[in-house]
C-alpha positions in Angstrom: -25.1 58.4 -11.4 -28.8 58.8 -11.0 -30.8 57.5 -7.4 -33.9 56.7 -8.0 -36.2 56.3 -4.3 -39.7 55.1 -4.2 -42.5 56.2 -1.8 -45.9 55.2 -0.7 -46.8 51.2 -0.3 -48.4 49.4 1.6 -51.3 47.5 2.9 -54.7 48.3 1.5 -58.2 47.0 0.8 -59.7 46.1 -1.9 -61.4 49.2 -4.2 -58.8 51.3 -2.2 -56.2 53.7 -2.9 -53.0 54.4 -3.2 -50.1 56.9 -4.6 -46.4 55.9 -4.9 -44.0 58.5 -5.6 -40.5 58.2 -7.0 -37.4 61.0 -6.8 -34.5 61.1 -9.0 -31.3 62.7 -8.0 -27.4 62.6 -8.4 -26.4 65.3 -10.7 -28.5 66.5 -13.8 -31.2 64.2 -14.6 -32.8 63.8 -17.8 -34.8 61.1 -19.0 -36.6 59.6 -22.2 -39.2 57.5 -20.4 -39.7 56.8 -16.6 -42.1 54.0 -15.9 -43.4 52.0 -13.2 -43.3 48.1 -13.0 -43.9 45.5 -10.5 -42.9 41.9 -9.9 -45.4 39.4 -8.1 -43.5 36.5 -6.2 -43.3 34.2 -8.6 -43.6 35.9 -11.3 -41.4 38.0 -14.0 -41.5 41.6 -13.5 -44.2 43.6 -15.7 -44.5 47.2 -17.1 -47.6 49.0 -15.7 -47.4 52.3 -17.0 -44.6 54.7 -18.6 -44.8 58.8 -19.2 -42.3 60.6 -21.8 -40.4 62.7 -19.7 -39.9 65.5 -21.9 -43.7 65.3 -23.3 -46.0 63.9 -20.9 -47.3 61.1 -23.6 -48.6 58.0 -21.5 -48.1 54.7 -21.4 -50.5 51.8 -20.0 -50.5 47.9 -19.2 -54.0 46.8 -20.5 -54.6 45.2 -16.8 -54.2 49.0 -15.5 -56.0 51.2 -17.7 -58.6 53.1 -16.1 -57.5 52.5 -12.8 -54.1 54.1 -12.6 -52.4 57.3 -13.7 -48.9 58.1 -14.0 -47.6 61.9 -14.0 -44.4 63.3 -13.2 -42.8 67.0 -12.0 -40.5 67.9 -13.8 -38.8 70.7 -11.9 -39.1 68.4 -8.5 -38.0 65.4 -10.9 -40.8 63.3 -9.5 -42.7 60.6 -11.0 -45.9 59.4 -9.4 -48.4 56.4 -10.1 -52.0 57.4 -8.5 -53.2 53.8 -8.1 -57.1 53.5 -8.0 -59.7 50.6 -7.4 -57.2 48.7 -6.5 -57.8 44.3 -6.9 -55.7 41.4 -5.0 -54.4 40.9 -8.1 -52.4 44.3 -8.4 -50.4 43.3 -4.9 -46.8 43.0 -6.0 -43.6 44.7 -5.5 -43.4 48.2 -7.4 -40.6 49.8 -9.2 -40.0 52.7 -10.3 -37.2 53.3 -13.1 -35.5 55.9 -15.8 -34.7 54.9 -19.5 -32.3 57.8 -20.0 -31.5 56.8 -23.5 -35.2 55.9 -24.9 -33.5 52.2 -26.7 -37.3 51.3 -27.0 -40.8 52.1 -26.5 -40.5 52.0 -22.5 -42.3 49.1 -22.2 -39.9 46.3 -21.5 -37.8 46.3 -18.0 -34.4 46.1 -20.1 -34.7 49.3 -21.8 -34.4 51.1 -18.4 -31.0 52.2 -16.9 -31.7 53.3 -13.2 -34.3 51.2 -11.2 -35.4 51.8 -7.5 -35.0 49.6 -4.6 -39.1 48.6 -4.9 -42.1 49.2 -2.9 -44.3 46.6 -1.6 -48.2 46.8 -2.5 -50.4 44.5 -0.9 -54.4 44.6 -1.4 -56.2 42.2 0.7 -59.5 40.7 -0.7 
């Protein structure tokens, strides 16, 4: 059984900054993707961003690009999302999760196995 626990929300300004940081444990932990999405009240829950876990390849929502970078430690088994220039528009709920089997291309929220309980991001304008 793998626990995944995210770190880091909160309230920010626009243009601002912030880094959320996930941990995996329970037992051995390997994965094929761990990605990042977020849900917006309202709204369906979106991929942002993905990394390979055994090669590092990256993955990006278009609405992201440029502005946020994932990376992950693999001996700590940590993923983080560096979140840059951050808009209003970016304020949702952010979840971290593990596709352990790699079903797909990591970039749809059924594909994953493990999800975390969400952090809240909120830029104001």
């Amino acid at each position: 059984q793998v626990q995944l626990e995210e770190s880091g929300g909160g309230l920010v300004q626009a243009g601002g900054s912030l880094r959320l940081s996930c941990s995996a444990s329970g037992g051995s932990f390997s994965a094929t993707y761990m990605g990042w999405f977020r849900q917006a009240p309202g709204k369906e829950r979106d991929f942002v961003a993905a990394i390979r876990w055994n090669g590092g390849h990256t993955y990006y929502a278009d609405s992201v690009k440029g502005r946020f970078t994932i990376s992950r430690d693999r001996a700590e088994r940590t993923v983080s999302l560096q979140m840059n220039s951050l808009m209003p528009e970016d304020t949702a709920v952010y979840y971290c999760a593990a596709d352990l089997f790699g079903s797909g291309l990591g970039f749809q929220p059924n594909e994953y196995d493990y999800w975390g309980q969400g952090t809240q991001v909120t830029v104001s304008s």
